[in-house]
C-alpha positions as CSV (number, residue, x, y, z in Angstrom):
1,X,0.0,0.0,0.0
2,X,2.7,2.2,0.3
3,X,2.9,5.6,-1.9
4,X,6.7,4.6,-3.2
5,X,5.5,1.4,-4.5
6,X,4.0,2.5,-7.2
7,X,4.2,2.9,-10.7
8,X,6.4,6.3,-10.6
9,X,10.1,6.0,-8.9
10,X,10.1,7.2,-5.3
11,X,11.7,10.4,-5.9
12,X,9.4,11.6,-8.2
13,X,6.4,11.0,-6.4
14,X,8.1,12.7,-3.4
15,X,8.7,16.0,-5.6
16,X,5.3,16.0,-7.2
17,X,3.2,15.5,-4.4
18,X,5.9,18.3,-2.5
19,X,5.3,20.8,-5.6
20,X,1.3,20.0,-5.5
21,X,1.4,20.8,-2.0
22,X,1.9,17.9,0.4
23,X,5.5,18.1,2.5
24,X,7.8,15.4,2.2
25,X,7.1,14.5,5.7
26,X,3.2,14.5,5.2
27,X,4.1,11.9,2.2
28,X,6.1,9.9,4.6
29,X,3.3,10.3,7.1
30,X,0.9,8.8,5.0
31,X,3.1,6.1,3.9
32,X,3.7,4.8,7.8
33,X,-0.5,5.3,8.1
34,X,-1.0,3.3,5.3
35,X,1.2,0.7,6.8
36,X,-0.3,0.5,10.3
37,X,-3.8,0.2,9.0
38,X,-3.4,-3.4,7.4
39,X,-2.5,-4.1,11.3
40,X,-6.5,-4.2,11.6
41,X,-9.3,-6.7,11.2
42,X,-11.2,-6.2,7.8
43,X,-15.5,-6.2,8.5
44,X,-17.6,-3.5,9.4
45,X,-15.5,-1.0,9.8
46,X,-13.0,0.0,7.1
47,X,-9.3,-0.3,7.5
48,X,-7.7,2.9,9.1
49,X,-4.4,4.5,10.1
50,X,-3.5,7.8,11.5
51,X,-0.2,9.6,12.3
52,X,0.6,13.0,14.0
53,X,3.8,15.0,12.7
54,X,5.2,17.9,14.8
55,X,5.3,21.2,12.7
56,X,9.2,20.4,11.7
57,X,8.0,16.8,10.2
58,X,9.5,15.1,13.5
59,X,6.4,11.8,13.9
60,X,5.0,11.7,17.2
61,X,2.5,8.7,16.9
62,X,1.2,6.3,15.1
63,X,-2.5,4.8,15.5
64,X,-4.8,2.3,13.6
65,X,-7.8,1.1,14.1
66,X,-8.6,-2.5,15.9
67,X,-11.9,-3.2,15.3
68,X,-15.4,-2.0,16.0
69,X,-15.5,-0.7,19.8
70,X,-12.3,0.1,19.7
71,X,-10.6,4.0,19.6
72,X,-10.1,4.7,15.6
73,X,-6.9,5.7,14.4
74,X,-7.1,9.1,14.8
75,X,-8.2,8.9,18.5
76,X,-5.5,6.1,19.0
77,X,-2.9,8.5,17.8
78,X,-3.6,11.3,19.7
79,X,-3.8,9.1,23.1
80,X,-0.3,7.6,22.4
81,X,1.3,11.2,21.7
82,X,-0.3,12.2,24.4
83,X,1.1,9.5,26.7
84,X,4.6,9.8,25.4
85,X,3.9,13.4,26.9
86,X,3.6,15.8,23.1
87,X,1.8,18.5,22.9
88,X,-0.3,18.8,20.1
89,X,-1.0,22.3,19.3
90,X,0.0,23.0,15.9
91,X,0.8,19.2,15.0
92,X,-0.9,18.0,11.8
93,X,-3.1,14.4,11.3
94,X,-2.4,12.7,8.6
95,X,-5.1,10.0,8.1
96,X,-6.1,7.4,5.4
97,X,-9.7,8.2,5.9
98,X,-11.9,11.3,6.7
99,X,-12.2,11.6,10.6
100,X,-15.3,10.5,11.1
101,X,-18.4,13.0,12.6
102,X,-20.5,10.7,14.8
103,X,-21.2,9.1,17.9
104,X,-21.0,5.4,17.3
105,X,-19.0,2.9,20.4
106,X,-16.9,5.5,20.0
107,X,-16.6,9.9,20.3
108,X,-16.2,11.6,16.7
109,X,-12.9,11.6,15.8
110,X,-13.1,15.3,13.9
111,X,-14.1,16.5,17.6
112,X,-11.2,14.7,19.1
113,X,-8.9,16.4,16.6
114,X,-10.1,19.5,17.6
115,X,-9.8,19.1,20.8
116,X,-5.9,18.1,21.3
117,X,-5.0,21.2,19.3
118,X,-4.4,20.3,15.9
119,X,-4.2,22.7,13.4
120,X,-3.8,20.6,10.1
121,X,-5.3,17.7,9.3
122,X,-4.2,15.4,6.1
123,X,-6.4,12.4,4.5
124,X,-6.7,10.5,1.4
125,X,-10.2,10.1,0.8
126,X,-13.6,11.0,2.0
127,X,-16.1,8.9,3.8
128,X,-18.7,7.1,2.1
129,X,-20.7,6.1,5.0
130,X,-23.5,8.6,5.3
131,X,-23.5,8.5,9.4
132,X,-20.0,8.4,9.4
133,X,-19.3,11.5,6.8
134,X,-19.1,15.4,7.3
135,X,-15.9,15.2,9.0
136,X,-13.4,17.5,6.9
137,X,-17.0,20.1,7.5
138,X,-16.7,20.3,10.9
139,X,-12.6,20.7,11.3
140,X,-12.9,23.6,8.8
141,X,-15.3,25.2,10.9
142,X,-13.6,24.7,13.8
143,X,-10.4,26.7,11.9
144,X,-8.4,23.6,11.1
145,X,-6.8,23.5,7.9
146,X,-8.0,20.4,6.0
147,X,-6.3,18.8,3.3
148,X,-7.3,15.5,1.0
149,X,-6.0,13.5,-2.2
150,X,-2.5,12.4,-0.9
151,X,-2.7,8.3,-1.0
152,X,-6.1,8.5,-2.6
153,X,-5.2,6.0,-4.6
154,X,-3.6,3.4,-2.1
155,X,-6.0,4.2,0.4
156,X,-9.3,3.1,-2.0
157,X,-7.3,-0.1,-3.1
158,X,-6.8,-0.7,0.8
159,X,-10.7,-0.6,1.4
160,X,-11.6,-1.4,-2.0
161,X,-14.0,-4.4,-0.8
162,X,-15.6,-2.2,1.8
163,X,-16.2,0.8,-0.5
164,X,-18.1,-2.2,-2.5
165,X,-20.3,-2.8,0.5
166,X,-21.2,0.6,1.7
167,X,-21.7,1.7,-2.0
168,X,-24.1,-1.7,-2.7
169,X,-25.8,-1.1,0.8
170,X,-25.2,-4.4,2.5
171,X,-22.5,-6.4,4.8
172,X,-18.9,-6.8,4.4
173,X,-18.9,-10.4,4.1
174,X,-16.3,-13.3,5.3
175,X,-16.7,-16.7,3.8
176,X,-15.0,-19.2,6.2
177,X,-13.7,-22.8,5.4
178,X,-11.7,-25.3,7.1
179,X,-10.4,-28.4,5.0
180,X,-8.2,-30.8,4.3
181,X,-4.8,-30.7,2.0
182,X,-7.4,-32.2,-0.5
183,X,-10.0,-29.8,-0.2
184,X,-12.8,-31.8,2.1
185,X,-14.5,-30.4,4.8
186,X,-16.4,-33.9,5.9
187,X,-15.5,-37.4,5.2
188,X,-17.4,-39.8,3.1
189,X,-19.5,-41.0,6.5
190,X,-19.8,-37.2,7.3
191,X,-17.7,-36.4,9.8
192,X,-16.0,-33.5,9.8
193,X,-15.0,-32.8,13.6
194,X,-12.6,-31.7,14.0
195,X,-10.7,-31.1,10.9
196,X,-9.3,-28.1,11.9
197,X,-6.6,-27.6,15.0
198,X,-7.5,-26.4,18.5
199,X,-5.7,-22.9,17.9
200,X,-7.3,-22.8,14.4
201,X,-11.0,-23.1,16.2
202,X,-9.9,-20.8,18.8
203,X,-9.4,-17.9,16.2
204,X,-12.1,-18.8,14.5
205,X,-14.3,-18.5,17.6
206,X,-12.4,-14.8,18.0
207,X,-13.7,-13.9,14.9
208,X,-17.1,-15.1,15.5
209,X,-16.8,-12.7,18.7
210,X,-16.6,-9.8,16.5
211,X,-19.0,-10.7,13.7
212,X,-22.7,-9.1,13.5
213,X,-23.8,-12.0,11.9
214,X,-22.6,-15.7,10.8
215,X,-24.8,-18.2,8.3
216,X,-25.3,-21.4,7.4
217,X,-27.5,-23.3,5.3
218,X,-30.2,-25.4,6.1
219,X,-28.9,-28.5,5.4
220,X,-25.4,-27.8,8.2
221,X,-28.4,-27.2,10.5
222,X,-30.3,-31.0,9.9
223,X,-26.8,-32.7,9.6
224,X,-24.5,-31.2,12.1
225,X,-26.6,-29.6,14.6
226,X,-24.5,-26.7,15.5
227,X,-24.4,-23.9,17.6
228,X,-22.6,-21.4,15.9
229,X,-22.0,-19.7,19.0
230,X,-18.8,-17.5,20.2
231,X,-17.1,-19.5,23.2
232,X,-13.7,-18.8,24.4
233,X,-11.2,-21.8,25.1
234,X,-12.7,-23.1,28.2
235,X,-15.9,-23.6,25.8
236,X,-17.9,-20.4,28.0
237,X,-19.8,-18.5,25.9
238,X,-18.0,-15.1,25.1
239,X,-19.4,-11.8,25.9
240,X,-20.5,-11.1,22.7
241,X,-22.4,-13.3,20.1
242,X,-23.5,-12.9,16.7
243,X,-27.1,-13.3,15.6
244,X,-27.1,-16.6,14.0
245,X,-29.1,-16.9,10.3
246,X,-30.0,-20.2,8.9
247,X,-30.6,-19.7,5.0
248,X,-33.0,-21.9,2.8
249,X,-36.1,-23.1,2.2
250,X,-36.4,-26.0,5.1
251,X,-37.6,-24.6,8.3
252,X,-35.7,-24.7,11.1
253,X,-36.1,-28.0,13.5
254,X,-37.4,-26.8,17.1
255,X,-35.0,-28.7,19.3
256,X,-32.0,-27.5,16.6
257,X,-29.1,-26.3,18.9
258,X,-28.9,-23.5,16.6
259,X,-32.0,-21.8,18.5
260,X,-30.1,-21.2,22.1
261,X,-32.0,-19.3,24.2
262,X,-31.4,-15.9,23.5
263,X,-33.4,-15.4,20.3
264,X,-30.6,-14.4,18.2
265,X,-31.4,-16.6,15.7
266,X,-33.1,-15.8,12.1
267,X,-34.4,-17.9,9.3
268,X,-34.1,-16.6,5.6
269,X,-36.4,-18.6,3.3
270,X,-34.0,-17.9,0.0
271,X,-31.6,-19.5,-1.7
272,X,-30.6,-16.2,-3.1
273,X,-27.3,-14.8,-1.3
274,X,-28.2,-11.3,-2.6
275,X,-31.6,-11.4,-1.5
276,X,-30.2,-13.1,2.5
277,X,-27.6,-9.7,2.3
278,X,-30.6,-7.2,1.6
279,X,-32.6,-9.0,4.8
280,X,-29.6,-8.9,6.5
281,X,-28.2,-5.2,6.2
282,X,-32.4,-4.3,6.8
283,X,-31.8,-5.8,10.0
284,X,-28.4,-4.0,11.1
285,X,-26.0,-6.6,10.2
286,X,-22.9,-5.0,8.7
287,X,-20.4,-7.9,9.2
288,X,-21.7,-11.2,8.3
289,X,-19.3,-14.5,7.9
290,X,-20.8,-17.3,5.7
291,X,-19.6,-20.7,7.3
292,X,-21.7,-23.6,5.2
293,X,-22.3,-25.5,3.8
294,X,-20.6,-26.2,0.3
295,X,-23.9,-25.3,-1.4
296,X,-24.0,-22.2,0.7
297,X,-20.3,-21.1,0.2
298,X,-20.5,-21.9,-3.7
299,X,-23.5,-19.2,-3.9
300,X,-21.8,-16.7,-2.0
301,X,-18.7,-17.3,-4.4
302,X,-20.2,-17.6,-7.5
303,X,-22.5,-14.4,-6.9
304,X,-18.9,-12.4,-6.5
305,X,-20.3,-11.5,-3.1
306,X,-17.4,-12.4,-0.9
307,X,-15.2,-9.7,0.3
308,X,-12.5,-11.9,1.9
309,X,-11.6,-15.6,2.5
310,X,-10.5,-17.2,5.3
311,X,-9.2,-20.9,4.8
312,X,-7.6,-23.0,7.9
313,X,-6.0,-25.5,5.6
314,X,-5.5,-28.8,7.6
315,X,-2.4,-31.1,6.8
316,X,-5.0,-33.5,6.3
317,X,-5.7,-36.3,3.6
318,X,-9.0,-38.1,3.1
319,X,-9.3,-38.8,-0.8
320,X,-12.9,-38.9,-1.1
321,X,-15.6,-37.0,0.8
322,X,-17.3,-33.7,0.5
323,X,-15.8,-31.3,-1.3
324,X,-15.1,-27.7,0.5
325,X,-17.0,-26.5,-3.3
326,X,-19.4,-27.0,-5.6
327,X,-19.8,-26.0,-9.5
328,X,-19.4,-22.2,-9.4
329,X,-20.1,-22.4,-13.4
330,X,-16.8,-21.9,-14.5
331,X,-16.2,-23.6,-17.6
332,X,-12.7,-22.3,-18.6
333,X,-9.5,-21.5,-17.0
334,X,-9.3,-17.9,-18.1
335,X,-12.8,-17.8,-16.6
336,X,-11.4,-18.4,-13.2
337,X,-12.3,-16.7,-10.3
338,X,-8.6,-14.9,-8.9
339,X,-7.6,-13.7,-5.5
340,X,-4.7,-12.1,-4.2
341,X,-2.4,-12.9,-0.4
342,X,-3.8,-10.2,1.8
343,X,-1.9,-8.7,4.4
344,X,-4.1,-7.2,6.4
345,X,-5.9,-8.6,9.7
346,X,-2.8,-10.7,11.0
347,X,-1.2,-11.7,7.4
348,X,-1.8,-13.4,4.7
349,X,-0.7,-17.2,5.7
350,X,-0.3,-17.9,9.4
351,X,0.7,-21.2,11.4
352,X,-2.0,-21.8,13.8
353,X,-1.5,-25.2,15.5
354,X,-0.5,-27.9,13.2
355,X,-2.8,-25.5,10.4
356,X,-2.0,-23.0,8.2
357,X,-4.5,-19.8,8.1
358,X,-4.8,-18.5,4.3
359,X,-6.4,-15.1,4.2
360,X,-7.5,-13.9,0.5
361,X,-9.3,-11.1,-1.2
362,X,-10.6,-11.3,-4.8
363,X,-8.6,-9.7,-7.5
364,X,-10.1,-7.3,-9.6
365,X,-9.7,-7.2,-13.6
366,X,-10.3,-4.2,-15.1
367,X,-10.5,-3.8,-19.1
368,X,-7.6,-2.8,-20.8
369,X,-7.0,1.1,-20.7
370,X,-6.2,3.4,-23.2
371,X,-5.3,6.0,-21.4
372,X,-2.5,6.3,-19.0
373,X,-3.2,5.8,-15.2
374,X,-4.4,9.6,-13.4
375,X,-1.4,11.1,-11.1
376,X,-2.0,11.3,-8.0
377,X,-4.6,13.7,-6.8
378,X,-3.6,17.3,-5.9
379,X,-4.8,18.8,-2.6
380,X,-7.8,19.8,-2.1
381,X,-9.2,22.1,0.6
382,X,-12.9,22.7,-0.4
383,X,-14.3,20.3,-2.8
384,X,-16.0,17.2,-1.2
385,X,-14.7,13.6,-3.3
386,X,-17.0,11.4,-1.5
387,X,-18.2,8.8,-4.2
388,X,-22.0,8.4,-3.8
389,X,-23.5,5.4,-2.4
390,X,-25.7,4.7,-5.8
391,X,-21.9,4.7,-7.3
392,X,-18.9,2.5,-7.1
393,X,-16.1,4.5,-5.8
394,X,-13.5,5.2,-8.6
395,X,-10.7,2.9,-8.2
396,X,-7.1,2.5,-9.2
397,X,-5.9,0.5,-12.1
398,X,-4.9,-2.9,-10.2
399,X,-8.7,-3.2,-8.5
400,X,-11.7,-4.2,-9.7
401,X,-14.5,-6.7,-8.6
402,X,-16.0,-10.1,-9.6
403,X,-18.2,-10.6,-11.9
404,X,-21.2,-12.1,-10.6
405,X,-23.7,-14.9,-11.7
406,X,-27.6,-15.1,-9.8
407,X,-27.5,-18.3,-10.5
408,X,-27.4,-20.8,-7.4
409,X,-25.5,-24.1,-7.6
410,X,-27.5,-26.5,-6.7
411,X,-26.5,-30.1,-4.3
412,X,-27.7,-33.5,-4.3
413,X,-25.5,-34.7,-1.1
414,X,-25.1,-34.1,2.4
415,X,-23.9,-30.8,2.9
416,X,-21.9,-30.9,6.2
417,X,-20.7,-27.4,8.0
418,X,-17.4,-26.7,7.7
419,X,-15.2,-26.3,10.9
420,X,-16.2,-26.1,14.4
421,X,-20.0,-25.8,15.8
C-alpha cells in the first residue's frame, strides 16, 4: 500500500506531491498510516491509520484502528502522543480516511482532533458512510486546515471491498472454510470434527466474537446440529455473540441447537445470497461471515459477493468426501475466479496449530486502458470527493471486482458445516 510502491520511482512521487502541495514529511506520514492500517481486522468498519507529525515533520505517533469498539486511528494516535507526553498544538493528522463526525461505540474523531489542538489535518479520501461523513466540514469550521488527495489511490485499493459494501448497501462479508490438503471439509460417512486444530477453532471463535452475523445453510443445520456460537477456550460462551441466520427453504427443526436461548437466531427462506444480504443489512447486520455448507459457500462465491476468504488448511488427507466447493459455473481456466495474499488482519498465511491460516481477497480485472493511469490527486481544501453510495467509488488501475452470476449451484448430497459448531 505504500505511496513509493508504485508505478512512478520514489523520488518523483516525493517532488510531485511536495510541488502539488503535500510536505515530504506529510508523504512519509501517509506512507507509515497506510502501513499500520493493514494491522487491523477487515468487516464492518474499514481499515484505518493515522499519524501526528510535529510542525518540523518530527512523527510523534502512530494509530490504527482494531476493530469496532475500539478507539479509531485518529483517537489512538492522539492518546499515544499524548502518553509519550507531546503537545499537540500545531501538529498536523495525517489519516487514510476522513475523521469521522459521529457518535458510534466511539466519540467523533473530527471533535477529538479539535480538541488536542491540531491545526492541520491530512487524508486520502472522503467517507462514504453517510452516518460516518461530514468530518473534513466540521474541522474547517472549527479553523483547522484540511487537506485531501494524498494516497487516494492506495488508500481506495486498501478498502476497495468495503467501499463495495457501503456503496451496494449491504454487509462486508467473510466466507470461512476449514479443510483438508485435498480440499474436504467432511468425510465420506460425514464427519467432519474436527478437521481443523484447536488454535485454528480458537481464532475462528475470535472472529465469531466480532462478527454481526454468521450463516449457514439449512442443510449444516439437519446434519451437524450446531451452535454457531462464540465461546472462548474453556468452551464459556463469550461476551458477545452474533445473531445466527440459517438460509433456505427448510424450516428450522425446534430442538436444533442452533435456537439457544437468546433469540438471536433468524431464518431466511432464499436460496438467493443477494436477496439473505438485503434482509440482513435491513436488519443491522454490517459484518456477516458465511460458514456452510458447500452449497451455501458456492452461492456466495459464485455471486462475487465475498469480500474476503478465510481458509484454515489442515495437513490433512481423506481422498474422497465432501468437497469444500461445488460448480461455481466456471467452464474455462481464463474464466477463473482470482484472489490475491492479503496482508491485512494478521497476514496473509499464518501457522496456527499444526494449520495454516490463508487469508485472501478477490482480485479485480479491469479492461484494458487506453489511457495512461491519473497522477496522484492534488490537494484539495474545499471540494467534497465522497463517491456516492448509488456509485462504485472510482478505483485504481490494479482493483476491480468479480463478476457475478444469480444463478445458485444446486447439491444432491449431504452438505456438512465446515469447521467447528
Amino acid at each position: 500500500m505504500s505511496l513509493k510502491h508504485s508505478t512512478h520511482d520514489a523520488a518523483d512521487v516525493v517532488a510531485a506531491l511536495a510541488v502539488a502541495g503535500f510536505s515530504e514529511a506529510e508523504v512519509a506520514a501517509m506512507d507509515a498510516a497506510l502501513a499500520a492500517a493493514l494491522q487491523g481486522p477487515r468487516g464492518a468498519n474499514p481499515l484505518v491509520g493515522a499519524v501526528v507529525i510535529a510542525a518540523d515533520g518530527t512523527r510523534l505517533a502512530t494509530g490504527y484502528h482494531r476493530g469496532a469498539g475500539t478507539a479509531h486511528a485518529e483517537a489512538d494516535a492522539i492518546d499515544q502522543a499524548k502518553a509519550a507526553g507531546h503537545g499537540l498544538s500545531g501538529a498536523t493528522m495525517v489519516v487514510t480516511l476522513e475523521p469521522c463526525n459521529h457518535c458510534g461505540r466511539t466519540g467523533p474523531c473530527a471533535q477529538a482532533i479539535i480538541e488536542a489542538g491540531i491545526s492541520d489535518v491530512v487524508y486520502a479520501i472522503d467517507d462514504p458512510h453517510d452516518p460516518a461523513a461530514g468530518g473534513a466540514a466540521t474541522l474547517r469550521a472549527a479553523g483547522v486546515r484540511v487537506r485531501s488527495g494524498l494516497g487516494a489511490l492506495a488508500a481506495l485499493e486498501l478498502n476497495r471491498r468495503w467501499f463495495d459494501a457501503v456503496a451496494a448497501q449491504r454487509p462486508f462479508v467473510t466466507l470461512h472454510i476449514a479443510q483438508t490438503l485435498d480440499s474436504r471439509i467432511a468425510a465420506s460417512d460425514g464427519t467432519s470434527q474436527w478437521i481443523s486444530s484447536p488454535e485454528s477453532l480458537a481464532d475462528n471463535h475470535a472472529l465469531r466474537g466480532r462478527i454481526d452475523a454468521i450463516l449457514v445453510g439449512t442443510q449444516t443445520v439437519l446434519v451437524d446440529n450446531p451452535r454457531l456460537t462464540a465461546r472462548g477456550a474453556d468452551g464459556a460462551p463469550a461476551g458477545r455473540q452474533p445473531l445466527r441466520v440459517v438460509m433456505g427453504y427448510r424450516g428450522i427443526p425446534e430442538g436444533a441447537a442452533i435456537n439457544g436461548d437468546d433469540g438471536k437466531v433468524l431464518h431466511l427462506p432464499t436460496r438467493d445470497p443477494r436477496e439473505a444480504l438485503d434482509e440482513l443489512f435491513a436488519a443491522g447486520v454490517r459484518h456477516l461471515m458465511v460458514e456452510g455448507g458447500s452449497r451455501i459457500l458456492s452461492a456466495f462465491l459464485a455471486a462475487g459477493l465475498v469480500d474476503e476468504l478465510i481458509v484454515y488448511l489442515a495437513p490433512t488427507l481423506l481422498g474422497s468426501g465432501t468437497p469444500a466447493l461445488e460448480d461455481l459455473g466456471i467452464t474455462t481456466l481464463a474464466g477463473a475466479q482470482q484472489w490475491e495474499w492479503d496482508p491485512a488482519s494478521g497476514g496473509a498465511v499464518r501457522p496456527l496449530g499444526r494449520d495454516l491460516r490463508l487469508h485472501l481477497r478477490p482480485v479485480q480485472t479491469e479492461p484494458a486502458q487506453t489511457e495512461p493511469a491519473p497522477p496522484e490527486p492534488a490537494p484539495t481544501e474545499h471540494v467534497q470527493t465522497r463517491p456516492a453510495l448509488t456509485d462504485r467509488p472510482p478505483t485504481p488501475p490494479a482493483a476491480a471486482v468479480n463478476t457475478s452470476s444469480d444463478s445458485t449451484p444446486l447439491r444432491t448430497v449431504a452438505d456438512p458445516a465446515s469447521g467447528g459448531n
